[in-house]
PDB file of N, CA, C and O in Angstrom:
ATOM      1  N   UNK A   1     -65.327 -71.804 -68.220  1.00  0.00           N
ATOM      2  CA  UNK A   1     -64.434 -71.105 -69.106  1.00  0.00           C
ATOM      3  C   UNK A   1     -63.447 -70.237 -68.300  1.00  0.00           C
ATOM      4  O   UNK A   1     -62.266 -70.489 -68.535  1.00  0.00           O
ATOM      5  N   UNK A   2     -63.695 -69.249 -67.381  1.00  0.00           N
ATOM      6  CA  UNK A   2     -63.006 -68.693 -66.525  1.00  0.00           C
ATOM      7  C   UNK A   2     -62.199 -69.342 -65.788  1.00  0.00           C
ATOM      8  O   UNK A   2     -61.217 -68.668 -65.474  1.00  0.00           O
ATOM      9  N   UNK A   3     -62.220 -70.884 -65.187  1.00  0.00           N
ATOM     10  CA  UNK A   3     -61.307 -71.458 -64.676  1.00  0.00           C
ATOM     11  C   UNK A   3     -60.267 -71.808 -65.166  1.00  0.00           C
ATOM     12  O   UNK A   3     -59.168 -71.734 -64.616  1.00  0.00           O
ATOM     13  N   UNK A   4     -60.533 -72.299 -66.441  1.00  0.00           N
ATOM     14  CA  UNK A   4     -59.991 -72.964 -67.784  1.00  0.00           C
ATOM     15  C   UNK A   4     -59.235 -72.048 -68.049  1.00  0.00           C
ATOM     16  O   UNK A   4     -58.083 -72.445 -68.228  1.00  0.00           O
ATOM     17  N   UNK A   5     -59.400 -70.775 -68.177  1.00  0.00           N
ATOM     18  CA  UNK A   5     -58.396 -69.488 -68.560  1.00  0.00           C
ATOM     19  C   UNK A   5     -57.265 -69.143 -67.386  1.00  0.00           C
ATOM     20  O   UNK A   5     -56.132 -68.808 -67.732  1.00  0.00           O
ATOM     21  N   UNK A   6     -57.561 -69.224 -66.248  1.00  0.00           N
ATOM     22  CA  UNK A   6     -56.783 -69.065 -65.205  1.00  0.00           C
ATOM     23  C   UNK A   6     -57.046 -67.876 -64.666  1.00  0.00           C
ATOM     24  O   UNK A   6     -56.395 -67.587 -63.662  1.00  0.00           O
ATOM     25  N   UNK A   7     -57.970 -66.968 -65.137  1.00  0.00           N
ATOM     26  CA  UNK A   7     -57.959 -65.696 -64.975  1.00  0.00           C
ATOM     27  C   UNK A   7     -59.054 -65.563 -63.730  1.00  0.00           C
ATOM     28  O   UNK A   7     -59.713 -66.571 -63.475  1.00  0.00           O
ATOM     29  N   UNK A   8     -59.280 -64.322 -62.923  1.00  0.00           N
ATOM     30  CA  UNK A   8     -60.170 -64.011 -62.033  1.00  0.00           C
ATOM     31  C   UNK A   8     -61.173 -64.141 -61.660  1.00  0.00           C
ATOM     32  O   UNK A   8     -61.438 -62.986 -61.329  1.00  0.00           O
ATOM     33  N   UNK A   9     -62.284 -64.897 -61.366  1.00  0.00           N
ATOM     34  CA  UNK A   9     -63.889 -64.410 -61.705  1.00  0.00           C
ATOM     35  C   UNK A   9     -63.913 -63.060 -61.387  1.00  0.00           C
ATOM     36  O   UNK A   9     -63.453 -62.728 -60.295  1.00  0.00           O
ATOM     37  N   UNK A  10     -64.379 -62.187 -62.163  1.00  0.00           N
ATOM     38  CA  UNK A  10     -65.078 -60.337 -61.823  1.00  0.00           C
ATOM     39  C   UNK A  10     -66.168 -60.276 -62.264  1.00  0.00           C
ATOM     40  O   UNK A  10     -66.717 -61.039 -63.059  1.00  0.00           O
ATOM     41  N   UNK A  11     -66.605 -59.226 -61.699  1.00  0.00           N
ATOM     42  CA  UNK A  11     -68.176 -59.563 -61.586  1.00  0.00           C
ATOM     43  C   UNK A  11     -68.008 -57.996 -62.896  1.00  0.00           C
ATOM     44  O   UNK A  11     -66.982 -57.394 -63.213  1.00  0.00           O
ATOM     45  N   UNK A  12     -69.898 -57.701 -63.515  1.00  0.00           N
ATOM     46  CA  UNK A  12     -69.498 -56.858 -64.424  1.00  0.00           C
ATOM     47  C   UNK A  12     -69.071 -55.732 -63.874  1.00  0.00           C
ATOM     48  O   UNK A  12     -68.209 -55.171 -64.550  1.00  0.00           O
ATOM     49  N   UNK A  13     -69.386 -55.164 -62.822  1.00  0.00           N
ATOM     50  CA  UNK A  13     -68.577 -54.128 -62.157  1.00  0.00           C
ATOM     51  C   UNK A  13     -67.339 -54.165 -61.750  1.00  0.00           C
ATOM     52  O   UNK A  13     -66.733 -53.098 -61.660  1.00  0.00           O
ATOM     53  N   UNK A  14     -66.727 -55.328 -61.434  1.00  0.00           N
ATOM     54  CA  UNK A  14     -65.240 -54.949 -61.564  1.00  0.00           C
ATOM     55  C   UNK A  14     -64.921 -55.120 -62.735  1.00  0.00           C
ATOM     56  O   UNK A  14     -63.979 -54.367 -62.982  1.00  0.00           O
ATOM     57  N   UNK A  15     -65.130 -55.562 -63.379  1.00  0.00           N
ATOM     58  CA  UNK A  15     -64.388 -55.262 -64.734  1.00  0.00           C
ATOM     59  C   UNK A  15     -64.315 -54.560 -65.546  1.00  0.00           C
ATOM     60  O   UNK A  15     -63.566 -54.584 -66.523  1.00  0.00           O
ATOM     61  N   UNK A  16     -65.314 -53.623 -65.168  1.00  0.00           N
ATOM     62  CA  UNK A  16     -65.463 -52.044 -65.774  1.00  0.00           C
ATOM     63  C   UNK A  16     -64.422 -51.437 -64.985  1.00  0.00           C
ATOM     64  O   UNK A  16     -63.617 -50.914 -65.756  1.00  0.00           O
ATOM     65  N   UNK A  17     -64.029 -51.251 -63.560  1.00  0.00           N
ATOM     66  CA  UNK A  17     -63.202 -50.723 -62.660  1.00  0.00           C
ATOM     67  C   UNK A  17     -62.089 -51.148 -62.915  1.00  0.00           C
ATOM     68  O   UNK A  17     -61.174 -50.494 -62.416  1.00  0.00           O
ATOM     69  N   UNK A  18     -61.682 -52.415 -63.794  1.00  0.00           N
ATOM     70  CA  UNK A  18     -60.569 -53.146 -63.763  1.00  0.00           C
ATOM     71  C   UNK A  18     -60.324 -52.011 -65.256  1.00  0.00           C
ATOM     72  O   UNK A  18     -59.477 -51.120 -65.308  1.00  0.00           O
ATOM     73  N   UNK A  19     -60.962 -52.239 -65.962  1.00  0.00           N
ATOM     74  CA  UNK A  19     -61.196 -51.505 -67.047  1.00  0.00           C
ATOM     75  C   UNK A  19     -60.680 -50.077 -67.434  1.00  0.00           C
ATOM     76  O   UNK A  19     -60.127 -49.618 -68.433  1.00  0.00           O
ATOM     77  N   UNK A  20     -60.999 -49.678 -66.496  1.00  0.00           N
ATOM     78  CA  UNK A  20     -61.025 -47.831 -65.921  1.00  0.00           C
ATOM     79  C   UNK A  20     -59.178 -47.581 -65.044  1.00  0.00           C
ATOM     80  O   UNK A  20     -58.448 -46.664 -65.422  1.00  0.00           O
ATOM     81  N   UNK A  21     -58.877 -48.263 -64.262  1.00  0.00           N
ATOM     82  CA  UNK A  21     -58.098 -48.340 -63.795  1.00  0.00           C
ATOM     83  C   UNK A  21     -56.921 -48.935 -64.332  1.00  0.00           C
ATOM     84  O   UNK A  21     -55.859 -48.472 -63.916  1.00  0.00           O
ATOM     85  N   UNK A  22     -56.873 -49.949 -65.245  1.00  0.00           N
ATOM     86  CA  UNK A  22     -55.542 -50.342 -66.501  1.00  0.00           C
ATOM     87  C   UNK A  22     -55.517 -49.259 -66.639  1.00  0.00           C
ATOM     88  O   UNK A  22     -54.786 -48.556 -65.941  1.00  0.00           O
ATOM     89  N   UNK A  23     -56.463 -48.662 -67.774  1.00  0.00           N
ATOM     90  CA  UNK A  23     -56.536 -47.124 -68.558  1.00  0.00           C
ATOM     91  C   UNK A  23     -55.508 -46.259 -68.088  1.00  0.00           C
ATOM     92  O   UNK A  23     -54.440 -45.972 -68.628  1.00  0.00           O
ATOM     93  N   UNK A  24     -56.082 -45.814 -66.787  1.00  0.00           N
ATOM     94  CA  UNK A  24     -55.381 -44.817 -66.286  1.00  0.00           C
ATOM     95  C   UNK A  24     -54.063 -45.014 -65.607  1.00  0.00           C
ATOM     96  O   UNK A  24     -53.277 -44.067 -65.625  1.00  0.00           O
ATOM     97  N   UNK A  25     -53.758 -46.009 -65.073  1.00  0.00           N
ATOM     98  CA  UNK A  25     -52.428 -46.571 -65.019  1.00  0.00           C
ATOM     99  C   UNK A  25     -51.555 -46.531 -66.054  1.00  0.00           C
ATOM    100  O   UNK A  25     -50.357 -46.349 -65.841  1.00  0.00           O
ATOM    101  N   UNK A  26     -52.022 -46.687 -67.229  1.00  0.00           N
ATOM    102  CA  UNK A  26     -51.527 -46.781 -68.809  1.00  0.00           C
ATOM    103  C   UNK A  26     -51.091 -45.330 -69.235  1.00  0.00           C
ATOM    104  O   UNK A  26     -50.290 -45.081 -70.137  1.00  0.00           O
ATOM    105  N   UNK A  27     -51.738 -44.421 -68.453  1.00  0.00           N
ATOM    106  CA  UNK A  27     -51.199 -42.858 -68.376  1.00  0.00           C
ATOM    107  C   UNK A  27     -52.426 -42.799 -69.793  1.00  0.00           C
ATOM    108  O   UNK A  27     -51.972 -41.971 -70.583  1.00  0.00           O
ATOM    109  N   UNK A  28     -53.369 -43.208 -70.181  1.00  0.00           N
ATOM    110  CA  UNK A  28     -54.311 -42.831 -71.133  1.00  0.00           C
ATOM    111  C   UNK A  28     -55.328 -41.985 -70.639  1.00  0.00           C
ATOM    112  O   UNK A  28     -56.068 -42.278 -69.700  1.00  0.00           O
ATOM    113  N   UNK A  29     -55.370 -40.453 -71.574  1.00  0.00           N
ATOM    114  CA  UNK A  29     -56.322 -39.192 -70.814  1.00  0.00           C
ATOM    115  C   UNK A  29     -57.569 -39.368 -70.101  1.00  0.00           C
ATOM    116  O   UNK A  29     -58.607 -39.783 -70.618  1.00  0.00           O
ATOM    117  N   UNK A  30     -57.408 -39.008 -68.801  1.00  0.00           N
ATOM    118  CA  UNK A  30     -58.518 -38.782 -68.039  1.00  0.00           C
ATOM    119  C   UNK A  30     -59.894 -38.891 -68.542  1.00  0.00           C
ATOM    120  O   UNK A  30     -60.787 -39.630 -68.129  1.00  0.00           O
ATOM    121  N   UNK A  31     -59.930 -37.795 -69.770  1.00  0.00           N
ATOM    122  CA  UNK A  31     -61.665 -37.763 -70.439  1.00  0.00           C
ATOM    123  C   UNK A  31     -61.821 -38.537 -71.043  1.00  0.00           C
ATOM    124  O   UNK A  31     -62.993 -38.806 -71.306  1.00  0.00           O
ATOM    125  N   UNK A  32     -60.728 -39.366 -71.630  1.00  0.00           N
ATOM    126  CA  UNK A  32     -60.814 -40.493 -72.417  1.00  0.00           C
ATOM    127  C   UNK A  32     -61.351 -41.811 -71.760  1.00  0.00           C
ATOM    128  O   UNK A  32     -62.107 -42.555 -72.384  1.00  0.00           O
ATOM    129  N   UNK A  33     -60.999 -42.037 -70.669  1.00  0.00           N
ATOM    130  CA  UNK A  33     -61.691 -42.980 -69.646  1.00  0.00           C
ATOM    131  C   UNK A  33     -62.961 -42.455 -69.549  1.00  0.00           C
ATOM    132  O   UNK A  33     -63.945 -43.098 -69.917  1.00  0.00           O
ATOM    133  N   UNK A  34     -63.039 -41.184 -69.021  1.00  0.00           N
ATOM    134  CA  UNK A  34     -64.210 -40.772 -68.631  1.00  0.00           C
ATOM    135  C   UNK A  34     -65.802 -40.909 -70.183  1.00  0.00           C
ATOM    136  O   UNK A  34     -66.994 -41.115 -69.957  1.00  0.00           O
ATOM    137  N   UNK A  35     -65.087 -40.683 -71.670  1.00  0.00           N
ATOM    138  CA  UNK A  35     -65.885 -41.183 -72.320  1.00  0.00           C
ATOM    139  C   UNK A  35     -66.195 -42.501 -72.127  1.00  0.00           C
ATOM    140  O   UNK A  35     -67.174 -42.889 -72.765  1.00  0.00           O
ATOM    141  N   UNK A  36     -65.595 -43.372 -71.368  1.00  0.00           N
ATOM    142  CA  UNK A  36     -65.879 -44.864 -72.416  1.00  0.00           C
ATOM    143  C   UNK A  36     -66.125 -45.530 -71.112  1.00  0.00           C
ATOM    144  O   UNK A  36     -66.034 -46.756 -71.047  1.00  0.00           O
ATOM    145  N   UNK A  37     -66.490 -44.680 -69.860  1.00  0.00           N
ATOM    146  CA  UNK A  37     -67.270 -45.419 -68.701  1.00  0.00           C
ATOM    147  C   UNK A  37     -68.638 -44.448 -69.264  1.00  0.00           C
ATOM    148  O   UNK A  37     -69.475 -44.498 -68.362  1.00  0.00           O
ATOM    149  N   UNK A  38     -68.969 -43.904 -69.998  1.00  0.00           N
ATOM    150  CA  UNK A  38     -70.322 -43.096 -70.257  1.00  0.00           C
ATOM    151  C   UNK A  38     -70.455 -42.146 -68.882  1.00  0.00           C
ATOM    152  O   UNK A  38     -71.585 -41.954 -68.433  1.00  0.00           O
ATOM    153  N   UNK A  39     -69.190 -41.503 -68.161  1.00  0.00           N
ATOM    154  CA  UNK A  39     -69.808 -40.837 -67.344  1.00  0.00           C
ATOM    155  C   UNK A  39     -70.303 -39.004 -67.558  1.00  0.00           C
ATOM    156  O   UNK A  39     -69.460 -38.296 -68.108  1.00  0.00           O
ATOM    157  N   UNK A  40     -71.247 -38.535 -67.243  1.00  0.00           N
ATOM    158  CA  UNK A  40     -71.742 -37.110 -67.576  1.00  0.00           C
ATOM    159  C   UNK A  40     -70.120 -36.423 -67.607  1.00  0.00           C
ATOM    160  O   UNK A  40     -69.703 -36.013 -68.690  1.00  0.00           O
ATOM    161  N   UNK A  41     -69.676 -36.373 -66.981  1.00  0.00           N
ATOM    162  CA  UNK A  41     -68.629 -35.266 -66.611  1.00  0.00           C
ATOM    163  C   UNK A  41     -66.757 -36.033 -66.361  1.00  0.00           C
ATOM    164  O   UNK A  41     -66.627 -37.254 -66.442  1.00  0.00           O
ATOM    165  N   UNK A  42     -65.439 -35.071 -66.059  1.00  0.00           N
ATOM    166  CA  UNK A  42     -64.606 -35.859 -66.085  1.00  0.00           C
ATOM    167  C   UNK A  42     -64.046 -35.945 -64.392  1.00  0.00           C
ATOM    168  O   UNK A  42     -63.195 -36.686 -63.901  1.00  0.00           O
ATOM    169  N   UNK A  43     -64.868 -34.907 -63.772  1.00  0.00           N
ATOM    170  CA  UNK A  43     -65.036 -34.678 -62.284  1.00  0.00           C
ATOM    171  C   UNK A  43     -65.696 -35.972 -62.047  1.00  0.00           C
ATOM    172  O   UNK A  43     -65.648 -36.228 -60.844  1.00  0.00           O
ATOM    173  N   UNK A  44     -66.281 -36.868 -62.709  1.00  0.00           N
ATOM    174  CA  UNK A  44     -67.258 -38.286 -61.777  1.00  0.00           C
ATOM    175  C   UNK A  44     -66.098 -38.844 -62.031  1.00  0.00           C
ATOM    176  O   UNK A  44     -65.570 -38.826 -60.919  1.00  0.00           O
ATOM    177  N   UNK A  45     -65.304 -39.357 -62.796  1.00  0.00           N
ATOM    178  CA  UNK A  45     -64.269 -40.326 -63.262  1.00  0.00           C
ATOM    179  C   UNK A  45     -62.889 -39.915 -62.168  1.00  0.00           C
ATOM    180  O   UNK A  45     -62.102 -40.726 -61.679  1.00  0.00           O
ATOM    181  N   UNK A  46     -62.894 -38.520 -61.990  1.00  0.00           N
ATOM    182  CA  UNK A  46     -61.748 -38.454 -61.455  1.00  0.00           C
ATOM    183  C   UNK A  46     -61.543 -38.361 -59.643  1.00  0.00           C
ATOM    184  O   UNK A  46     -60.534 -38.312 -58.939  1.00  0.00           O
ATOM    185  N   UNK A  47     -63.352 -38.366 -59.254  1.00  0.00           N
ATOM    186  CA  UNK A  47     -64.111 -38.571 -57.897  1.00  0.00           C
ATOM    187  C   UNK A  47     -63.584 -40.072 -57.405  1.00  0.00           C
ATOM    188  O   UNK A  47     -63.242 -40.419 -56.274  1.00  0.00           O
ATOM    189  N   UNK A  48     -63.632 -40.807 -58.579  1.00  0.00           N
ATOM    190  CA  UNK A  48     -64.117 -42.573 -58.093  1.00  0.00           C
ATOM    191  C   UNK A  48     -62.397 -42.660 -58.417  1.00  0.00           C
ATOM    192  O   UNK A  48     -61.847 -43.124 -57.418  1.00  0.00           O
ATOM    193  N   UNK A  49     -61.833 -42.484 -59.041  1.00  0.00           N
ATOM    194  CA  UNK A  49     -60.587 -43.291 -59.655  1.00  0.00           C
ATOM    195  C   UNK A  49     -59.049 -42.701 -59.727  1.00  0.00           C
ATOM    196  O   UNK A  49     -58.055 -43.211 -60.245  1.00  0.00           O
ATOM    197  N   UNK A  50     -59.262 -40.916 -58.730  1.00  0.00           N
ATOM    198  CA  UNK A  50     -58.462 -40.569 -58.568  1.00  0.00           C
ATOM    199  C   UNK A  50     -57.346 -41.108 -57.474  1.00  0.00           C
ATOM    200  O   UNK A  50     -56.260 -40.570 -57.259  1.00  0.00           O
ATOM    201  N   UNK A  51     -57.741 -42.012 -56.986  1.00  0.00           N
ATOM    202  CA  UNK A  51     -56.434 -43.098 -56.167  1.00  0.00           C
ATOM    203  C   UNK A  51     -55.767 -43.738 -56.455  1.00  0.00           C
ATOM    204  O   UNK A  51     -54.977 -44.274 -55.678  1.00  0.00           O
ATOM    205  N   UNK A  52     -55.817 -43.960 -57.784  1.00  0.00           N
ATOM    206  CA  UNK A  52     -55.219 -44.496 -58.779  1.00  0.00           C
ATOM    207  C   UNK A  52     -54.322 -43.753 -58.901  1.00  0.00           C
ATOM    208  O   UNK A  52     -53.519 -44.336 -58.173  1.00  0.00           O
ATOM    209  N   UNK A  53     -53.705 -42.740 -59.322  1.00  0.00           N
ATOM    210  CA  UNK A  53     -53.140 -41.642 -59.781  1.00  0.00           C
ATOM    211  C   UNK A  53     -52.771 -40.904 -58.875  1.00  0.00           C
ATOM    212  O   UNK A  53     -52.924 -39.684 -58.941  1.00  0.00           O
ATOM    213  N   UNK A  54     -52.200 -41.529 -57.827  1.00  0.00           N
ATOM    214  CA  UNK A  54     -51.096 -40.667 -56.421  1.00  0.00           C
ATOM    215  C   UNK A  54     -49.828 -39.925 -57.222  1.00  0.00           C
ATOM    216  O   UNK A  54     -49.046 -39.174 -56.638  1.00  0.00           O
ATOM    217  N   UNK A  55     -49.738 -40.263 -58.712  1.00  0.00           N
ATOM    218  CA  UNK A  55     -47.837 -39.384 -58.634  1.00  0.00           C
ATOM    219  C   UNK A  55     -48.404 -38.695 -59.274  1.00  0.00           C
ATOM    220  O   UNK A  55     -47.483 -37.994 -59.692  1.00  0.00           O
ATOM    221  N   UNK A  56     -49.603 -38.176 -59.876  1.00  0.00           N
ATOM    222  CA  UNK A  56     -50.328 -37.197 -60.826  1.00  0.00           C
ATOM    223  C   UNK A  56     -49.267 -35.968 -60.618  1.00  0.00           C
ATOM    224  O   UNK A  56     -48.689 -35.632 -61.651  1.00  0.00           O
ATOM    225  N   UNK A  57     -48.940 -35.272 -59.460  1.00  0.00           N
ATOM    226  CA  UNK A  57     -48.642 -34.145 -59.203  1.00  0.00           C
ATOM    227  C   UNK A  57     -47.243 -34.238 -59.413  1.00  0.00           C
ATOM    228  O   UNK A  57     -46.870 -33.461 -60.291  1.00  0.00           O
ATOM    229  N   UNK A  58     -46.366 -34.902 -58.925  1.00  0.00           N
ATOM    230  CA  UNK A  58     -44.905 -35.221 -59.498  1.00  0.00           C
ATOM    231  C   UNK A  58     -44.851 -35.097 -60.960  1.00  0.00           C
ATOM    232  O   UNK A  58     -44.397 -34.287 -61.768  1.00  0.00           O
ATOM    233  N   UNK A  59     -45.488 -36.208 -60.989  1.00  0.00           N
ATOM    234  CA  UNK A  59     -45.681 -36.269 -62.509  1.00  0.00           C
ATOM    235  C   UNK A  59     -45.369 -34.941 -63.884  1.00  0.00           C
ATOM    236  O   UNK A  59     -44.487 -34.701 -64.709  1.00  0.00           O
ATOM    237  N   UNK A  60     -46.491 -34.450 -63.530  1.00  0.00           N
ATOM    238  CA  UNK A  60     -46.482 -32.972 -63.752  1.00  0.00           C
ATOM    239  C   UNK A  60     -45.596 -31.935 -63.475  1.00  0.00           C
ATOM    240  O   UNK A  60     -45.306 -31.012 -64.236  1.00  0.00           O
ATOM    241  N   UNK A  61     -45.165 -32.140 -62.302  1.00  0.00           N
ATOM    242  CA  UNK A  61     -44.240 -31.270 -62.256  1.00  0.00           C
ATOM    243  C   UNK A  61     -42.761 -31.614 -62.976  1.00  0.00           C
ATOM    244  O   UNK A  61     -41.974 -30.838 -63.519  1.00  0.00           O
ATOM    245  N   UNK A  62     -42.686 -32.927 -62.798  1.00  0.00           N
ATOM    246  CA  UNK A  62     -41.317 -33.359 -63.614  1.00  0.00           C
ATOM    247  C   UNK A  62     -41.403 -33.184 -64.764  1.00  0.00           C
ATOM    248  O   UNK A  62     -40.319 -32.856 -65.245  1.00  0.00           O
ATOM    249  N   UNK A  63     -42.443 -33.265 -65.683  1.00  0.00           N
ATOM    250  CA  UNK A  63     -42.775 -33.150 -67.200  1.00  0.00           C
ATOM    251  C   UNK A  63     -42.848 -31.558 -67.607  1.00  0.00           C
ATOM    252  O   UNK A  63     -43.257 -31.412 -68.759  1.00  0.00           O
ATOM    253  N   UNK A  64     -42.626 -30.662 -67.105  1.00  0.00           N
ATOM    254  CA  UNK A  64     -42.954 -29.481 -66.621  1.00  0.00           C
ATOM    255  C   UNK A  64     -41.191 -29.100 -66.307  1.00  0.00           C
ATOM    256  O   UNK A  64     -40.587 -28.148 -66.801  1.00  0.00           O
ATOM    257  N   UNK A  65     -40.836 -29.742 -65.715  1.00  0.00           N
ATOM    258  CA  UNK A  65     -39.244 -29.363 -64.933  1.00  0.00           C
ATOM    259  C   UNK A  65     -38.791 -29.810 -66.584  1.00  0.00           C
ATOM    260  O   UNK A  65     -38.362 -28.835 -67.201  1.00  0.00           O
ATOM    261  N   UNK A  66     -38.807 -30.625 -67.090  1.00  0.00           N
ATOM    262  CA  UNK A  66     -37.841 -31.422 -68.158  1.00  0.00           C
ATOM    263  C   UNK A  66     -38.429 -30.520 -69.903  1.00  0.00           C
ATOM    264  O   UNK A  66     -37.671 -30.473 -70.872  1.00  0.00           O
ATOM    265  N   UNK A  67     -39.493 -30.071 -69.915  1.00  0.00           N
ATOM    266  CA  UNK A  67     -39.376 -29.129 -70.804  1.00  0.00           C
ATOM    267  C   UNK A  67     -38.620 -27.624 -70.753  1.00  0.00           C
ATOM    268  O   UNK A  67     -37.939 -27.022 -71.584  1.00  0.00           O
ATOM    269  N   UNK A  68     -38.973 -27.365 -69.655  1.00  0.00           N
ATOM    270  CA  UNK A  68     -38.145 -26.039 -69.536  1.00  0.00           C
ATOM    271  C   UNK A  68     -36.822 -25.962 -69.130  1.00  0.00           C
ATOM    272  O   UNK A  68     -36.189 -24.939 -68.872  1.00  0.00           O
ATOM    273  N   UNK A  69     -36.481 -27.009 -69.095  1.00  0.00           N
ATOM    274  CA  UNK A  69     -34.809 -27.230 -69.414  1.00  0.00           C
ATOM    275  C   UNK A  69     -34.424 -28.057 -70.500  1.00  0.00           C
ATOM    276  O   UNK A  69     -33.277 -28.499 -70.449  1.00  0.00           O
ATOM    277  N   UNK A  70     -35.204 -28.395 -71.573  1.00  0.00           N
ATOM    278  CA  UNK A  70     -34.476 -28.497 -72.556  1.00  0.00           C
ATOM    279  C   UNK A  70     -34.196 -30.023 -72.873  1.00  0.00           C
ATOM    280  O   UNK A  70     -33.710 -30.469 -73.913  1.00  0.00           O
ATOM    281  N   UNK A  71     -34.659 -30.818 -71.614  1.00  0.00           N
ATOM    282  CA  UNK A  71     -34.305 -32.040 -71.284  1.00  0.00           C
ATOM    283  C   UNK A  71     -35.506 -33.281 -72.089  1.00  0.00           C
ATOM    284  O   UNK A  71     -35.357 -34.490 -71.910  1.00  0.00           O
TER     285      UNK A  71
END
């Protein structure tokens, strides 16, 4: 079936990671991932998957720059 689809073999762990990582690429909230990998806290989610999320800080700051001007 997987060949037939064209798509990847992943094993169930990557596809939870594949999973986790769309998400947050998708700019969808941190704890919100972090509910729906079942992890205790949003510090484990953001330990494993914060490499994902290199412009986090731009980010922020531009969204941050563009409200307080009005923009």
């Amino acid at each position: 079936m997987i060949k037939a689809s064209g798509l990847p073999h992943l094993t169930v762990h990557e596809l939870r990671h594949a999973h986790a990582t769309l998400l947050l690429e998708s700019g969808i909230n941190p704890k919100v991932v972090s509910e729906r990998l079942g992890h205790a806290t949003i510090a484990t989610t953001m330990d494993i998957y914060s490499h994902v999320l290199p412009g986090i800080q731009e980010a922020a700051a531009l969204a941050l720059d563009a409200k307080l001007s009005g923009k």
